[in-house]
MIPAVEX-708753 format. One line per 10 residues: for each residue x, y, z of N, C-alpha, C. Coordinates in Angstrom, 1 decimal. Each point is the difference from the previous one (the first is absolute). Layout:
% MIPAVEX-708753
X:Y:Z:X:Y:Z:X:Y:Z; ...
This chain:
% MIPAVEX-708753
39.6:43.1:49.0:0.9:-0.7:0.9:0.5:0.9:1.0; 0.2:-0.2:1.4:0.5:0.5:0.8:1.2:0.7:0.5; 1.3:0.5:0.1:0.8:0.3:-0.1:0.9:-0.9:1.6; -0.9:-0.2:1.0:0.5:-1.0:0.8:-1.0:-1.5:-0.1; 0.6:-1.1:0.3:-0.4:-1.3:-0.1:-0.8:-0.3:1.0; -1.3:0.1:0.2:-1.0:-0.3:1.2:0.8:-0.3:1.0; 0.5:-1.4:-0.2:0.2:-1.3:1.6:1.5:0.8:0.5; 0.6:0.9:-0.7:1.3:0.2:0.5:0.3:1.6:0.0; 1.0:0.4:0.3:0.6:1.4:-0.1:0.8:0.2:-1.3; 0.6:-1.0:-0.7:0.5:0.0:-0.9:-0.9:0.6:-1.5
0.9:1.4:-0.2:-0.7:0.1:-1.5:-0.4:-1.1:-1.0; -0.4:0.7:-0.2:-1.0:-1.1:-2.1:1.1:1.0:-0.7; 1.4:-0.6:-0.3:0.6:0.4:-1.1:-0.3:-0.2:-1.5; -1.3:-0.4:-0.3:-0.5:-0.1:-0.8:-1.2:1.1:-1.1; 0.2:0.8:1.5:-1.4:0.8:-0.3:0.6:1.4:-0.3; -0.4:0.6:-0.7:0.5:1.5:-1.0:-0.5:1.2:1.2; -1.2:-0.3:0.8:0.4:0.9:0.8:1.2:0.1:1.5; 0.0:-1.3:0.1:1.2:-0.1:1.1:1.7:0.8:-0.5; -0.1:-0.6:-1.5:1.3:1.5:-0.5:-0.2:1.0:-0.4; -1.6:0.6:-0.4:0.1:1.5:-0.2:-0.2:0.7:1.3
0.0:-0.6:1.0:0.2:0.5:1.3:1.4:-0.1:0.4; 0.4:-0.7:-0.3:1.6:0.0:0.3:1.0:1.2:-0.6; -0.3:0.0:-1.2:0.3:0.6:-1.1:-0.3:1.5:0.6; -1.3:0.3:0.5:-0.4:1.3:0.3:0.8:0.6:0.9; -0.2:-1.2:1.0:1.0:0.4:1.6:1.5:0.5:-0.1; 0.7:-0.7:-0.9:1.1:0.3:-0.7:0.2:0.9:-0.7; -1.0:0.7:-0.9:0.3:1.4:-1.0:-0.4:1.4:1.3; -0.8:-0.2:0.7:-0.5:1.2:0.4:1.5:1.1:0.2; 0.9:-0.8:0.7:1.3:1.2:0.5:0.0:0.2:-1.5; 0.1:-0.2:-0.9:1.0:-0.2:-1.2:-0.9:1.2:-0.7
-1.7:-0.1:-0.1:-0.7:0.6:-0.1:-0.1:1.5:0.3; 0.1:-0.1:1.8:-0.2:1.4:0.6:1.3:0.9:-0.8; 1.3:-0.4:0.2:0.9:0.9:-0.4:-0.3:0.4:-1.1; -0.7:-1.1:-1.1:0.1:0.6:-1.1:-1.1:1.2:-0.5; -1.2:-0.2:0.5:-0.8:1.4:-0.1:0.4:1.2:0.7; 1.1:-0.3:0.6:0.8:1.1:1.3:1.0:0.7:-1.3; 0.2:-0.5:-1.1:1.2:0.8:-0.8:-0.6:1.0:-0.9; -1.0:-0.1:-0.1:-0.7:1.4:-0.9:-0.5:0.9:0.9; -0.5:-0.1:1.0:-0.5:1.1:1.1:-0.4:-0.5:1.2; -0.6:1.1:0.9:-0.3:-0.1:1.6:-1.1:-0.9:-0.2
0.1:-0.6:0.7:-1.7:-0.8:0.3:0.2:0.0:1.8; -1.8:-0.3:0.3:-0.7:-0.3:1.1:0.0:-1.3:0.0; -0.2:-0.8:1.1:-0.1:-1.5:0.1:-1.0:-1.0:-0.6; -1.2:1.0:-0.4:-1.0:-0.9:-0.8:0.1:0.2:-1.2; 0.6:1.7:-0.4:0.0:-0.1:-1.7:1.3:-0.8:-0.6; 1.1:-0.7:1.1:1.0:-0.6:-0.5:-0.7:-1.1:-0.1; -0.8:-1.0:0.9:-1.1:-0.9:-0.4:-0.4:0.1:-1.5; -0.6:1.5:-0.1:-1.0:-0.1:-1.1:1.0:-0.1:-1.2; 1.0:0.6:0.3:1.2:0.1:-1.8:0.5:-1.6:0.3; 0.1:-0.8:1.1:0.7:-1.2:-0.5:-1.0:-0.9:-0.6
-1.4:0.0:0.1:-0.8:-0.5:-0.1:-0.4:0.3:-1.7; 0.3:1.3:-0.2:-0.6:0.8:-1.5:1.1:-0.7:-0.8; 1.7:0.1:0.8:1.0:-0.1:-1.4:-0.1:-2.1:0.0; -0.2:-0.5:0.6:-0.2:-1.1:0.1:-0.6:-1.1:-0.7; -1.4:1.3:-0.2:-1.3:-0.5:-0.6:-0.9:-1.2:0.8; 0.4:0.4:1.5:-0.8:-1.0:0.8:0.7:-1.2:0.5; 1.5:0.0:-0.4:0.8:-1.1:0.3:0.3:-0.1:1.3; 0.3:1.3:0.5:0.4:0.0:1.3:-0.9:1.2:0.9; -0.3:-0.3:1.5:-1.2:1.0:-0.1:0.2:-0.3:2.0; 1.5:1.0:0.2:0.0:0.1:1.1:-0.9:0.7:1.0
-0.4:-0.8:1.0:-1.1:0.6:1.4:1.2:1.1:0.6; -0.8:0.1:1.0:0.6:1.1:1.1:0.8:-0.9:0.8; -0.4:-1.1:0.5:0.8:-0.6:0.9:1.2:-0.6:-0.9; 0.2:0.3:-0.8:1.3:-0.3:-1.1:1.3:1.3:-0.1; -1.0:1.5:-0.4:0.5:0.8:-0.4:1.0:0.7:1.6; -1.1:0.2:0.6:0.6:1.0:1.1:1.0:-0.9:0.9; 0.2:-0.9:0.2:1.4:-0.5:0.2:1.0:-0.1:-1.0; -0.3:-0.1:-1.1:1.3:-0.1:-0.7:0.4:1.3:-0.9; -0.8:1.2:0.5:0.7:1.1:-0.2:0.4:0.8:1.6; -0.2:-0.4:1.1:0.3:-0.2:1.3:1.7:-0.1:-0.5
0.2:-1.6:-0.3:1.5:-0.5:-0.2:0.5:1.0:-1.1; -0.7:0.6:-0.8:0.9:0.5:-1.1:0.3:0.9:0.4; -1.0:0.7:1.2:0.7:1.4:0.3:0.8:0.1:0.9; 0.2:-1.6:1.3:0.9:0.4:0.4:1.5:-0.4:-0.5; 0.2:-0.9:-1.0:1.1:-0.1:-0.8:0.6:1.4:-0.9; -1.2:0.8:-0.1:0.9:1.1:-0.8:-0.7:-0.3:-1.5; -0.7:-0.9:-0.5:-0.6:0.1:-1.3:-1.2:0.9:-0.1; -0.5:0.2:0.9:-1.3:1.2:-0.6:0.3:1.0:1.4; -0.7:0.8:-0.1:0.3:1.4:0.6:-2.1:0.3:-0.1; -0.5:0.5:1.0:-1.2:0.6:0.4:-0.2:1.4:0.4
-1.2:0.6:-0.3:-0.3:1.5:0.7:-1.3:-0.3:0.5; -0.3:0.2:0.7:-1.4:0.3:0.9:-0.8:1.5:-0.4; -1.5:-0.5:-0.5:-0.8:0.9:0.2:-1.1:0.0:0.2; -0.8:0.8:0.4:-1.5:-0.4:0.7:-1.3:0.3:-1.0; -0.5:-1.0:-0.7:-0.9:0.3:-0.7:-1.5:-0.6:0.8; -1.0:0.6:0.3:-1.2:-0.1:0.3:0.4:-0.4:1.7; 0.4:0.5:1.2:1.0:-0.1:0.9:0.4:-1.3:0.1; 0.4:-1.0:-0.5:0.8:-0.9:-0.1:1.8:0.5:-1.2; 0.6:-1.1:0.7:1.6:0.2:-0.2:0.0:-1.1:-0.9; 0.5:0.9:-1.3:0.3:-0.9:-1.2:1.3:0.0:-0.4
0.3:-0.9:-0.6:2.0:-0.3:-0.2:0.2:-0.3:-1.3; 0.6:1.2:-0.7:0.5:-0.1:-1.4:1.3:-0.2:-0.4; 0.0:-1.7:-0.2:1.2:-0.7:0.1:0.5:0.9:-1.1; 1.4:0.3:-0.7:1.5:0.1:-0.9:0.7:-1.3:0.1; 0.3:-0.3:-1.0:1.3:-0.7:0.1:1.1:0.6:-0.2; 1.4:-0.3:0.6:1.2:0.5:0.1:1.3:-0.6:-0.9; 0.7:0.7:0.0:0.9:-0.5:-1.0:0.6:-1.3:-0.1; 0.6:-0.4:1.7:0.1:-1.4:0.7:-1.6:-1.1:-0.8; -1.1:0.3:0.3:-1.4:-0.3:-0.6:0.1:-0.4:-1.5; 0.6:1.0:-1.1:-0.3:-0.1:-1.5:1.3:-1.2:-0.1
1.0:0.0:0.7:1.2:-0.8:0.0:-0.7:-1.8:0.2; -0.3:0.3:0.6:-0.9:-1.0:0.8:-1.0:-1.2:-0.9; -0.8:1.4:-0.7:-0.1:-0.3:-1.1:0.1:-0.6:-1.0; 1.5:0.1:-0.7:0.5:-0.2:-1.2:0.4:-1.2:0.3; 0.6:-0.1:1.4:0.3:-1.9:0.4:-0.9:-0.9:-0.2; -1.0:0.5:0.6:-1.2:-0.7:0.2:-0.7:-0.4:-1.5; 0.3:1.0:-1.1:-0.8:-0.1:-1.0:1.2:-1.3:-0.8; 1.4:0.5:-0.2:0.8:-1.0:-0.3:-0.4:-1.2:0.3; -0.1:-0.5:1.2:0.3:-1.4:0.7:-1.8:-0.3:-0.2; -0.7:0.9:-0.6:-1.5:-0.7:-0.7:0.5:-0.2:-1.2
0.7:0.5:-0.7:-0.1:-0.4:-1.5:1.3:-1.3:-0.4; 0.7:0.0:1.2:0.7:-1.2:0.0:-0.6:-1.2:0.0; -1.1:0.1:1.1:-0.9:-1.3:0.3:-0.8:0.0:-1.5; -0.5:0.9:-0.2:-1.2:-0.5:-0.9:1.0:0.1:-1.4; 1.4:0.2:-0.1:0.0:-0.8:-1.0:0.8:-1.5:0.1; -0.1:-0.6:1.6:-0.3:-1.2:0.2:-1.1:-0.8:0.0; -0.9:0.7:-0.5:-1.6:-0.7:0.6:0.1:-0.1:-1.8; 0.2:1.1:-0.6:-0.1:0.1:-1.5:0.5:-1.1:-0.4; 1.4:-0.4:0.1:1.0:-0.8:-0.7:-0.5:-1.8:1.3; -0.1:-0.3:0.4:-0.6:-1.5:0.9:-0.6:-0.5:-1.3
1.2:-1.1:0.2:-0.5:-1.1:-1.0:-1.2:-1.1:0.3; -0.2:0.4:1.2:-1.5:-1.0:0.5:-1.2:1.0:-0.3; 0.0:1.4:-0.5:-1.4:0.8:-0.1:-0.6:-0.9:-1.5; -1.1:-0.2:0.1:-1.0:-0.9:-0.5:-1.3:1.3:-0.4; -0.1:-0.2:-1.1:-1.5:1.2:-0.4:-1.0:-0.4:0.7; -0.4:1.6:0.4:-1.5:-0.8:0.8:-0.7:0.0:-0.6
């Protein structure tokens, strides 16, 4: 099944890939910072850790990643160095203390929800 409905623009709320795309779009920020709290990464190996600790769940592109650590750096959550490997300029994001803070919110207000999704008296076994 499709994730949009042929004759219209309107999703197929129906279809498991129209929410694991939703779902993905939604974790990536949540994602990046978090492979950002054990060490420096580059833009693709933070790809590759969100992709590894996920187990395939969430499996951010470039046109995902490099804006929204764009916004994190100019808010003060990650911090960058520049260096030139093979003469190209590579950027090894850090996250910052503002960043790990960032964080803990972010991880809170997930375990809030999912222990609303846990506790929904309409969840039905699949």
């Amino acid at each position: 099944m499709e994730a949009m409905s042929k004759n219209t623009e309107t999703p197929d709320l129906t279809s498991s890939e129209y929410w694991s795309n939703t779902i993905k779009m939604s974790l990536s920020k949540f994602f990046i910072l978090c492979v950002l709290q054990d060490k420096e990464l580059h833009g693709y190996d933070i790809a590759k850790e969100v992709e590894r600790r996920t187990e395939g769940g969430c499996t951010p592109k470039e046109g995902t990643i490099y804006p929204v650590l764009k916004q994190f750096t100019k808010g003060g959550y990650v911090t960058f160095e520049s260096e030139t490997v093979s003469g190209r300029e590579r950027k090894i994001y850090s996250v910052t203390e503002k960043g790990r803070k960032a964080f803990q919110v972010a991880l809170a207000e997930w375990m809030k929800i999912t222990r609303c999704l846990q506790d929904c008296s309409c969840m039905v076994a699949a």
